[in-house]
C-alpha positions as CSV (number, residue, x, y, z in Angstrom):
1,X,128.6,83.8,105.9
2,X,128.0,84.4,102.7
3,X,125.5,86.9,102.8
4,X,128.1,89.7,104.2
5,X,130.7,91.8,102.1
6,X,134.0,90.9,100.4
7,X,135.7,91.6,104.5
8,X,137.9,89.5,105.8
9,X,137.5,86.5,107.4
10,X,138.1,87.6,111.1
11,X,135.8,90.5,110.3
12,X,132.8,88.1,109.1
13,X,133.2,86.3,111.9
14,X,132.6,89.4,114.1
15,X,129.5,90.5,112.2
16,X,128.1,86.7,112.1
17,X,128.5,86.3,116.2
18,X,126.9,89.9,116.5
19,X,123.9,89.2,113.9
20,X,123.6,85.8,116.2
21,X,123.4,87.9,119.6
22,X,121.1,90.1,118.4
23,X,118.8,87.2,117.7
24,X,119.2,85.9,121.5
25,X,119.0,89.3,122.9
26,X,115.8,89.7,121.3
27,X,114.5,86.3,122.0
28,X,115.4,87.2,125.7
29,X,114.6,90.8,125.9
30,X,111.5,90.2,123.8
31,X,112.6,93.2,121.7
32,X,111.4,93.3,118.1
33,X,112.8,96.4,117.2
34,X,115.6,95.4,115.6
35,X,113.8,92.7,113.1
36,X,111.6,93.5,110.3
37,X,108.3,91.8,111.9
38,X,104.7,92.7,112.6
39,X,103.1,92.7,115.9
40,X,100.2,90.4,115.3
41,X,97.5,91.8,113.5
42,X,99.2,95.5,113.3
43,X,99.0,96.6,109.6
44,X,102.3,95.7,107.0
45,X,102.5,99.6,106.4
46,X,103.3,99.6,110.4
47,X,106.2,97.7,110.7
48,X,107.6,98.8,107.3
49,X,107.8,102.0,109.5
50,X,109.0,100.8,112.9
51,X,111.6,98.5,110.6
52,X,112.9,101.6,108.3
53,X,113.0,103.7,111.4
54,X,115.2,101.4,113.5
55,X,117.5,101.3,110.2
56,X,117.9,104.6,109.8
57,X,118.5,105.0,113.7
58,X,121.8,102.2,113.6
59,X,122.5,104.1,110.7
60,X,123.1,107.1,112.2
61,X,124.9,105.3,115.1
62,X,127.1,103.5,112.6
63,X,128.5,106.6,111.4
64,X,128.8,108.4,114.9
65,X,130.6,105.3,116.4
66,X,132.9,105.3,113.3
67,X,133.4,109.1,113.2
68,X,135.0,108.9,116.7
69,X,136.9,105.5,115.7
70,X,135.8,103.7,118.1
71,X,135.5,100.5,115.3
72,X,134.4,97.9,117.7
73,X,131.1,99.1,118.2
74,X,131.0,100.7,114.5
75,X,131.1,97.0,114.0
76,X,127.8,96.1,115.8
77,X,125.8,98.7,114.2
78,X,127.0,97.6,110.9
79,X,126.1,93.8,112.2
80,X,122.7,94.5,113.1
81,X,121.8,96.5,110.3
82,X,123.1,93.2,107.7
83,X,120.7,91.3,110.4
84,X,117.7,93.8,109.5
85,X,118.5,93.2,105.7
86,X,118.9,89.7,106.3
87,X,115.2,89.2,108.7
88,X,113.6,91.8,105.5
89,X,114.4,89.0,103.2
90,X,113.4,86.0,105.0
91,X,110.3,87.6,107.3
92,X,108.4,89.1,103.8
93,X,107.1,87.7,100.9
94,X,109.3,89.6,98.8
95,X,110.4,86.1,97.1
96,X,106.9,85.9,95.8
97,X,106.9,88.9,93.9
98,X,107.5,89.8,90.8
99,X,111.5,91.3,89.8
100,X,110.1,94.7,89.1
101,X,108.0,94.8,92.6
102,X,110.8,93.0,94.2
103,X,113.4,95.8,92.7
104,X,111.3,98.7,93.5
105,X,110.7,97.2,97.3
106,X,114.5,97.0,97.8
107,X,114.8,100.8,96.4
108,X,112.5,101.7,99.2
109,X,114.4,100.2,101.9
110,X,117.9,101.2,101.0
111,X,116.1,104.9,100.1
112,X,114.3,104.7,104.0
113,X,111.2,105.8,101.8
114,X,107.5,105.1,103.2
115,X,105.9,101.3,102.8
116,X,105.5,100.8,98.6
117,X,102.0,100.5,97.7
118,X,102.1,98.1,95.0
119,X,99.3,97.1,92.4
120,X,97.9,93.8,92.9
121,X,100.4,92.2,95.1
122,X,101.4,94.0,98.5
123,X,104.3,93.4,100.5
124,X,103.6,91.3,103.3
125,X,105.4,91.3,106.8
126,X,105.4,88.4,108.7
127,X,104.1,88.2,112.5
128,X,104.7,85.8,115.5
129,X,102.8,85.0,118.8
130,X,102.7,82.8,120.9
131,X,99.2,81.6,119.9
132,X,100.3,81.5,116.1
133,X,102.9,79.0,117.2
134,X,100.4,76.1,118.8
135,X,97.9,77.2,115.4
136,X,95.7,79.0,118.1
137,X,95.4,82.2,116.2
138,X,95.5,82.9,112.2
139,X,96.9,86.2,111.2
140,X,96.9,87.3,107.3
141,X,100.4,86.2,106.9
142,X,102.7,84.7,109.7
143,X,106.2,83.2,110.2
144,X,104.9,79.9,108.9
145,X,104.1,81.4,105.3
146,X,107.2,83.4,105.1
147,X,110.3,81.7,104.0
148,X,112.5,82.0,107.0
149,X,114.3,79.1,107.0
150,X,117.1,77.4,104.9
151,X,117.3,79.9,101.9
152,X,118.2,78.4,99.1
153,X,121.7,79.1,97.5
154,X,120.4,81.8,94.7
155,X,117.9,83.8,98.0
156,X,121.5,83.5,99.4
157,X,123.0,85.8,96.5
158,X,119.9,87.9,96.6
159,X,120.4,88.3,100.3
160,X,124.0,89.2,99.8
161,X,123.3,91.5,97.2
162,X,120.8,93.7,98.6
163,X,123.5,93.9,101.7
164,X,125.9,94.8,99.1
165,X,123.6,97.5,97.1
166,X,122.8,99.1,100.8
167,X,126.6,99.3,102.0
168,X,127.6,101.1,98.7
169,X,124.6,103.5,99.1
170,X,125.3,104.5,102.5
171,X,129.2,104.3,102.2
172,X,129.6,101.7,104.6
173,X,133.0,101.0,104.8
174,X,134.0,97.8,107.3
């Protein structure tokens, strides 16, 4: 909860159940679209891509779902784009790098600009499979590595403020 804007409670409420679904319809559907994750063994640059492409499309469907006031569904664009923010944070190693390569990283994303190709520590996208799960298969960096569960309280205020710094560049208004 603390992760979204200053909204109002029945508001957060809305955009916590829908970043919740999202997870379940994915788990279900076995779509990974709407995360930022890496098919195993596909190249970081790849789903930087697929992940800044799937942004700017709920983007674009925020604003035509808002534009003909039909809030409700406005709503779940806005809910799985804080979701996308949220997995970028938790499914990369962006923790691990330094503030300037963090900063620069986060310009990137919020800017929809290609994957930044930082000197001497990359940005790393982490991947699930099945085989990763039973420690079956090693990939170059995997759910296991990333930090993707229980951020602490300050990851928490990063979190929230790179959801912040995106809403205010794109005008999202909830």
């Amino acid at each position: 909860m603390r992760v979204y804007p200053d909204v109002s409670g029945e508001l957060k409420r809305c955009l916590s159940h829908s970043s919740m679904l999202l997870d379940l319809v994915g788990w279900f559907r076995r779509r990974r679209e709407q995360h930022f994750e890496r098919y195993p063994f596909a190249s970081h640059e790849i789903a930087w891509e697929i992940g800044v492409l799937e942004l700017r499309y709920r983007l674009m469907k925020y604003r035509w779902h808002y534009q003909r006031r039909k809030f409700r569904r406005a709503c779940r664009e806005v809910g799985i784009m804080i979701h996308m923010i949220e997995d970028f944070y938790l499914h990369t190693n962006i923790y691990d790098l330094s503030r300037e390569a963090a900063q620069e990283v986060l310009d990137r994303l919020i800017a929809l600009d290609p994957y930044p190709d930082l000197e001497g520590e990359p940005l790393k996208i982490a991947s699930k499979s099945f085989f990763q799960r039973f420690g079956l298969q090693q990939d170059e960096y995997t759910y296991r590595q990333a930090i993707h569960r229980n951020p602490s309280p300050e990851q928490l205020d990063q979190i929230a403020a790179g959801v912040k710094r995106c809403f205010d560049h794109y005008g999202i208004i909830v």
